[in-house]
Structure formats: C-alpha cells, structure tokens
FIKOLZA-1660 file (N, C-alpha, C; in steps of 0.1 Angstrom, whole numbers, plus 5000, padded with zeros to 4 digits):
% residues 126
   i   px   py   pz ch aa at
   1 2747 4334 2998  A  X  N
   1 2739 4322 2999  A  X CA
   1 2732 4319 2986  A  X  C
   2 2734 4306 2980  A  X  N
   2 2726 4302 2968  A  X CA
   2 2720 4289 2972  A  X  C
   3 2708 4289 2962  A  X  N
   3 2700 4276 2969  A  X CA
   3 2710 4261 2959  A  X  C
   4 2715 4269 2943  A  X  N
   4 2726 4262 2936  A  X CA
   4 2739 4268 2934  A  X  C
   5 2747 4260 2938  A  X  N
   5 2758 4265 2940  A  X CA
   5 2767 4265 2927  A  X  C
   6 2760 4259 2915  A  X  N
   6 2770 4253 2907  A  X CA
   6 2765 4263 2895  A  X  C
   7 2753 4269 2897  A  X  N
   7 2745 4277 2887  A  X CA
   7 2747 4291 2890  A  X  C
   8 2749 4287 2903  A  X  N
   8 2759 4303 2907  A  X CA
   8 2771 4311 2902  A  X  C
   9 2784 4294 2902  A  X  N
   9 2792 4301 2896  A  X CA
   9 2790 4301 2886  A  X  C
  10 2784 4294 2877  A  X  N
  10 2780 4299 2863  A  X CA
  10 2782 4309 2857  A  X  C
  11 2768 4312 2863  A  X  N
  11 2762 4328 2864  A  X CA
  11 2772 4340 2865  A  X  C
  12 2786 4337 2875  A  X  N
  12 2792 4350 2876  A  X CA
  12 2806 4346 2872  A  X  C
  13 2808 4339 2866  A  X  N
  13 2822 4338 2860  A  X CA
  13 2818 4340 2844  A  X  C
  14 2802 4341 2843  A  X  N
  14 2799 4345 2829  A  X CA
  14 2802 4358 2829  A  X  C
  15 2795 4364 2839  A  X  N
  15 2789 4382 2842  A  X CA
  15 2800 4384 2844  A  X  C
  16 2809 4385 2858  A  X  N
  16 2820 4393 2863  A  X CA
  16 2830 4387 2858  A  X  C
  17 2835 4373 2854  A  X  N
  17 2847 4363 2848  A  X CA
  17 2852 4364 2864  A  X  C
  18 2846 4363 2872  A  X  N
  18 2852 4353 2886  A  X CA
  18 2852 4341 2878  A  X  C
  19 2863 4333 2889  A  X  N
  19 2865 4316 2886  A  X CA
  19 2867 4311 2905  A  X  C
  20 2864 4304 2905  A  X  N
  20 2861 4294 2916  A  X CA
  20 2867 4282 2927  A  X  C
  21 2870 4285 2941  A  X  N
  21 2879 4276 2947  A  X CA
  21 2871 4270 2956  A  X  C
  22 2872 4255 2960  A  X  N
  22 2866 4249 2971  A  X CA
  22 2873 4254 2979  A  X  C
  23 2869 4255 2995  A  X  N
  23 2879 4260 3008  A  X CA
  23 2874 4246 3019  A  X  C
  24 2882 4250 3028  A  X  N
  24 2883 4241 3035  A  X CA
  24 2868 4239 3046  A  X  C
  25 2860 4248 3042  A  X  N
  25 2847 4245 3047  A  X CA
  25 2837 4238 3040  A  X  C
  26 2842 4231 3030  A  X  N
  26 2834 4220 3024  A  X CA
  26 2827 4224 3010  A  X  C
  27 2823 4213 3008  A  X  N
  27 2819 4210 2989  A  X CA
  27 2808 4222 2990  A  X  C
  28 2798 4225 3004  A  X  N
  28 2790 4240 3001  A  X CA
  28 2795 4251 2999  A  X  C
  29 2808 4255 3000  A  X  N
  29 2815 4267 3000  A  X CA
  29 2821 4269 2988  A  X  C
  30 2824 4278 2983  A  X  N
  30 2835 4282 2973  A  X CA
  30 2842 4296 2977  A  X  C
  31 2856 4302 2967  A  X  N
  31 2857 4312 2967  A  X CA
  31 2856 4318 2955  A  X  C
  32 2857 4332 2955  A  X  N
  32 2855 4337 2938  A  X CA
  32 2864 4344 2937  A  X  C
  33 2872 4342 2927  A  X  N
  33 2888 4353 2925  A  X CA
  33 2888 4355 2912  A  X  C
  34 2893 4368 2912  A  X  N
  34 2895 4378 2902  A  X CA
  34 2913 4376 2903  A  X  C
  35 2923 4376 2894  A  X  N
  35 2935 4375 2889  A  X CA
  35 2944 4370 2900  A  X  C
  36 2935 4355 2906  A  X  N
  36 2945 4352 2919  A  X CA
  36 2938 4359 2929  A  X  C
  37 2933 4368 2931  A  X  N
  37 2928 4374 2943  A  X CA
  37 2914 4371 2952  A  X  C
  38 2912 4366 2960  A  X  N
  38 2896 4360 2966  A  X CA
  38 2889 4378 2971  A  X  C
  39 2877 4375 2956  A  X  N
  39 2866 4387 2959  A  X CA
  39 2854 4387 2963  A  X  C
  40 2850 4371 2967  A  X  N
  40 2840 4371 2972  A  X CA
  40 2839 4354 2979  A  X  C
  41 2831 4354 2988  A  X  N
  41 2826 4340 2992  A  X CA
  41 2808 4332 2986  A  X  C
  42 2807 4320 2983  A  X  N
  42 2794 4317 2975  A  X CA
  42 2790 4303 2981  A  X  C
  43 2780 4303 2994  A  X  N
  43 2774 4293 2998  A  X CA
  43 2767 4288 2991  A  X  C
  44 2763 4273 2994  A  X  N
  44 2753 4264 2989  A  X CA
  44 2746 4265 2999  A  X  C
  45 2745 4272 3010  A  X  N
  45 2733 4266 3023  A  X CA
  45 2724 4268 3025  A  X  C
  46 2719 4276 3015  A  X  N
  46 2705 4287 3019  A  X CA
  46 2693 4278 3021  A  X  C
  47 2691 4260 3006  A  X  N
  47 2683 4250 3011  A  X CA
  47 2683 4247 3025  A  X  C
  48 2693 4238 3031  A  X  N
  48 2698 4235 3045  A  X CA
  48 2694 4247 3056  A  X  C
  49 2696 4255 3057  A  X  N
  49 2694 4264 3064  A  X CA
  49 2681 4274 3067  A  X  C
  50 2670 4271 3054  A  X  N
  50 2662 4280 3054  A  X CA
  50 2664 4293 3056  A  X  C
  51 2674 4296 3045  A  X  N
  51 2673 4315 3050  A  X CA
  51 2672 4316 3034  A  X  C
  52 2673 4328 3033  A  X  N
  52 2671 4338 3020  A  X CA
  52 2682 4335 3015  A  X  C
  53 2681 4335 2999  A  X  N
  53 2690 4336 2991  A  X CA
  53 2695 4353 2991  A  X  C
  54 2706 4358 2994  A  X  N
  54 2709 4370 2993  A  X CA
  54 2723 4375 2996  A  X  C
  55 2726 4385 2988  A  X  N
  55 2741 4393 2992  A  X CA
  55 2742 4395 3007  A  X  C
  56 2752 4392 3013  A  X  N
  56 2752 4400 3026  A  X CA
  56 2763 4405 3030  A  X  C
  57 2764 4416 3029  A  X  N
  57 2784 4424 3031  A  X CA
  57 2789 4422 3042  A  X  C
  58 2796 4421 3048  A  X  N
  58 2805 4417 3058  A  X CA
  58 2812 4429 3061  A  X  C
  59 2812 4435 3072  A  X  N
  59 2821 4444 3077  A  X CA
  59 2835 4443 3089  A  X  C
  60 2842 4442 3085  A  X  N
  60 2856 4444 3094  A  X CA
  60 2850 4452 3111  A  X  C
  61 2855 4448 3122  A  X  N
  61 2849 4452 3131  A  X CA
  61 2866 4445 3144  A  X  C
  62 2867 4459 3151  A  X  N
  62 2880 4454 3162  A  X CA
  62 2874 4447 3173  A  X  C
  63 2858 4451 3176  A  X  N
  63 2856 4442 3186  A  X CA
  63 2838 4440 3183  A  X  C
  64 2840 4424 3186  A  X  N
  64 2825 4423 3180  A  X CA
  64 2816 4425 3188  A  X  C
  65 2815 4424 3198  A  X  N
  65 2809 4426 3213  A  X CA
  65 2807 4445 3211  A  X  C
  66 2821 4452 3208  A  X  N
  66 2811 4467 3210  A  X CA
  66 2800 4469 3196  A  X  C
  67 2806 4464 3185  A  X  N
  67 2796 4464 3171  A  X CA
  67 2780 4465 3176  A  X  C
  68 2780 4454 3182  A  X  N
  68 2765 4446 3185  A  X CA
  68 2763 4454 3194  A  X  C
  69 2762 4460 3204  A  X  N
  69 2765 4468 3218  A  X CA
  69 2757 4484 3204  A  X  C
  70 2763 4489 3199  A  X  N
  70 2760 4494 3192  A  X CA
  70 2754 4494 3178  A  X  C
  71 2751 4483 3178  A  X  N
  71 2737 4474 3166  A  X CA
  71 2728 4482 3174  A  X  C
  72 2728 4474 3186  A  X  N
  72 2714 4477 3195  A  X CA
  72 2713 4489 3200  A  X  C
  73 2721 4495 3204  A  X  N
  73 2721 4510 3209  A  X CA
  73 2710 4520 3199  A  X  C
  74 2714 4516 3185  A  X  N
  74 2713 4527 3172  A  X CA
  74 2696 4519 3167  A  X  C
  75 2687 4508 3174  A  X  N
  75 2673 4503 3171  A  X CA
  75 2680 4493 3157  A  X  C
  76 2690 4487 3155  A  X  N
  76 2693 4477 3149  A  X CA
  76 2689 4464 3157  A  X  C
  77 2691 4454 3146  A  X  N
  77 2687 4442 3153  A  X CA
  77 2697 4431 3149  A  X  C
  78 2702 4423 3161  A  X  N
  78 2714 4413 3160  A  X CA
  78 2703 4397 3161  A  X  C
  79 2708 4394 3150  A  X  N
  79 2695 4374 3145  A  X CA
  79 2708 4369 3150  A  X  C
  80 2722 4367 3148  A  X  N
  80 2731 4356 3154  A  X CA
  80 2743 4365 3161  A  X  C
  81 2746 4361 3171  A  X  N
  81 2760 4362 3181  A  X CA
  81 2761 4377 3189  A  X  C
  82 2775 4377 3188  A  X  N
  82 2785 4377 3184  A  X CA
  82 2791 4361 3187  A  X  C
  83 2793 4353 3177  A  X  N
  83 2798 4340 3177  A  X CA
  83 2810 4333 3173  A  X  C
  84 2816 4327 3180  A  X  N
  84 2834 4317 3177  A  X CA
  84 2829 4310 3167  A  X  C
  85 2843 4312 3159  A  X  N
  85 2841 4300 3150  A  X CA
  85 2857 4294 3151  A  X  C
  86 2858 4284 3143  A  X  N
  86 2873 4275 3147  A  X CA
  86 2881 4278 3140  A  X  C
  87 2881 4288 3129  A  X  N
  87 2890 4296 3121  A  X CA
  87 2899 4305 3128  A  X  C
  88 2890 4309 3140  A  X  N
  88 2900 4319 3148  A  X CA
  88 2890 4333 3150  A  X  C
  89 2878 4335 3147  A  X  N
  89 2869 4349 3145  A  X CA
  89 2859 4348 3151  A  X  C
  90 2847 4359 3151  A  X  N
  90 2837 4366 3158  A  X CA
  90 2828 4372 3149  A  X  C
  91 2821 4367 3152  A  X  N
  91 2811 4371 3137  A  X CA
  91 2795 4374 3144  A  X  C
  92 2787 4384 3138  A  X  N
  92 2773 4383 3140  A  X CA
  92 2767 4389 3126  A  X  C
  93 2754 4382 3127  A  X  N
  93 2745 4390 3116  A  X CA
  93 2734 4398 3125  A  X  C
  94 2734 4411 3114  A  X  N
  94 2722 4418 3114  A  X CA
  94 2719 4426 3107  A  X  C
  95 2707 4431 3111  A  X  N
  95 2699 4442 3102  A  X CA
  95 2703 4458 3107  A  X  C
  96 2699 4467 3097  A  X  N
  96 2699 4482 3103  A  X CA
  96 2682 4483 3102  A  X  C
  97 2683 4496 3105  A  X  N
  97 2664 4497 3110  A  X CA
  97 2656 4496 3095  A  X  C
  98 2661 4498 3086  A  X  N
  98 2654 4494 3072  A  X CA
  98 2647 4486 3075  A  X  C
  99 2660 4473 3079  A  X  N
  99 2658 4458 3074  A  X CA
  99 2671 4452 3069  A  X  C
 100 2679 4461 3059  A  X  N
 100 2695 4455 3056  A  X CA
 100 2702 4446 3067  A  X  C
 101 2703 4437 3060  A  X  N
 101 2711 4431 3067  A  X CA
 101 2723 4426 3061  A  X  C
 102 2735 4428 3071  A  X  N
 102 2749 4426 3071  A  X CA
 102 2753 4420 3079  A  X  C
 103 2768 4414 3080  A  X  N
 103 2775 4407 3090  A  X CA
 103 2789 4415 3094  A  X  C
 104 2791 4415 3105  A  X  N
 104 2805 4420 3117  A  X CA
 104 2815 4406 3115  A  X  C
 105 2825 4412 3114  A  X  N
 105 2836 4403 3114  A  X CA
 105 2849 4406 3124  A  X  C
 106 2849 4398 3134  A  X  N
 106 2863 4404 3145  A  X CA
 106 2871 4394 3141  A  X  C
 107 2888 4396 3136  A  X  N
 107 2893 4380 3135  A  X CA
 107 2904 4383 3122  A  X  C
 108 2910 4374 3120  A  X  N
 108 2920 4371 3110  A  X CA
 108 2910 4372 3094  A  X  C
 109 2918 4373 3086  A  X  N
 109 2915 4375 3071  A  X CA
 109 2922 4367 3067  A  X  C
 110 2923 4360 3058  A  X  N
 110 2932 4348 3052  A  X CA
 110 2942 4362 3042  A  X  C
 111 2952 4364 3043  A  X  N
 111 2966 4370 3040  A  X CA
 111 2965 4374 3024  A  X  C
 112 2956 4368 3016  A  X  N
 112 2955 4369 3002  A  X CA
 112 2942 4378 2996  A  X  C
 113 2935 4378 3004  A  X  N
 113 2925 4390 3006  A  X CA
 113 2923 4401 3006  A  X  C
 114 2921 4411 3000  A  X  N
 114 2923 4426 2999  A  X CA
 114 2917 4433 3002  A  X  C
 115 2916 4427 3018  A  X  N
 115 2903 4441 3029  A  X CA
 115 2911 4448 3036  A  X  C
 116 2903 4460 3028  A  X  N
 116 2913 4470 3036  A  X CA
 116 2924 4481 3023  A  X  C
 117 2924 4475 3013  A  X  N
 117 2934 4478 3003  A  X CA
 117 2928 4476 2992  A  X  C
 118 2935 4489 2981  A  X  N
 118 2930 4484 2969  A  X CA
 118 2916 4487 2965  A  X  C
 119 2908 4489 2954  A  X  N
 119 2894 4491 2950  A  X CA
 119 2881 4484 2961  A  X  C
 120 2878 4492 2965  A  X  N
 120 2868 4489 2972  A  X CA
 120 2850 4482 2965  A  X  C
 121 2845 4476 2969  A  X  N
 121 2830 4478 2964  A  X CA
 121 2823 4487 2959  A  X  C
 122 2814 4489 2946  A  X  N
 122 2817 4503 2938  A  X CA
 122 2804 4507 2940  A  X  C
 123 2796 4494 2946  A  X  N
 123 2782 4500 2951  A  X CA
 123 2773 4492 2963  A  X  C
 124 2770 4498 2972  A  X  N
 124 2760 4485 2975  A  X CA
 124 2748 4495 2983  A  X  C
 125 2737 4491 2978  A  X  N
 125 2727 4497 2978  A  X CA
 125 2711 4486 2983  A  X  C
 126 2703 4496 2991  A  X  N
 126 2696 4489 2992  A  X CA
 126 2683 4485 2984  A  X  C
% end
C-alpha cells in the first residue's frame, strides 16, 4: 500500500529496476516485474482506505477457513475474512502475536507468477 503510487514506482524501479503494469483492478493497482516476471503487487489505497502504508506478505494457504481457524487457535488476530473476491480466491488479513501482519491467500495465482518456484524472498523480518 502506498499513499503515492507513482512515487512508488519511482522509488523501486530506481532501487530494485522493477518496471510496472496496470491490472485489471484499476488505475490504483500496479504490478512490478523483474524480466517479464510479476514480483510484486503496489496499491494506491492506503489514502482511500485509511490503513498504514506498509509491506504485507501474502501467504499461499489450501484452505482459508482452516488458516484463520488456526490464526486464532495460536492468540493471532484475523482484522478481515476469510473473504470472496471475483477473481476466483479467499483471502484474509492478519496479525501474529507481535503484531506482524500478513495475508492468507486460498485461490488461483495468475500462471506467470513464481509462487512456489524459483528464488524465494531473501528476507522478511520484523
């Protein structure tokens, strides 16, 4: 989430040499691809929405209902869903007992995406 989206990509096609695609969720969204490949997603909505500007990783999940089931089991805390969206997925956000917060993903991956394969994220720390 960025509160500017255009200062965003700026910023990381300076730093990382990502370059930038609108998607079909509108002029707020982008993607960020490394040689053809989509490595990240970069909202505009954090104004609109009043939430924090901030990373938030997304984890792969077979069913989002047990995820959350076991968010809450482990003193985690679920802020949205597990929720449909029209793409075809299942999604919720939440925190771990820190505070981190991350999102569950049950659902299709667009085909061009490299979850699951290939170099992983080399850090993410709180």
């Amino acid at each position: 989430m960025a509160r500017d989206l255009e200062a965003s990509q700026r910023f990381y096609a300076a730093v990382v040499g990502w370059s930038f695609r609108r998607t079909r969720l509108g002029e707020g969204f982008s993607v960020a691809r490394v040689d053809g490949s989509p490595v990240a997603g970069i909202g505009a909505l954090a104004g609109d929405l009043e939430v924090a500007v901030a990373w938030t990783p997304y984890f792969a999940v077979d069913d989002a209902d047990v995820a959350v089931s076991r968010i809450r089991e482990r003193s985690g805390t679920v802020a949205v869903g597990p929720v449909s969206f029209p793409i075809g997925g299942r999604g919720a956000l939440a925190a771990d007992v820190d505070g981190a917060v991350f999102g569950i993903w049950e659902g299709p991956v667009a085909s061009d995406w490299r979850v699951g394969r290939g170099p992983a994220p080399a850090w993410l720390e709180l």
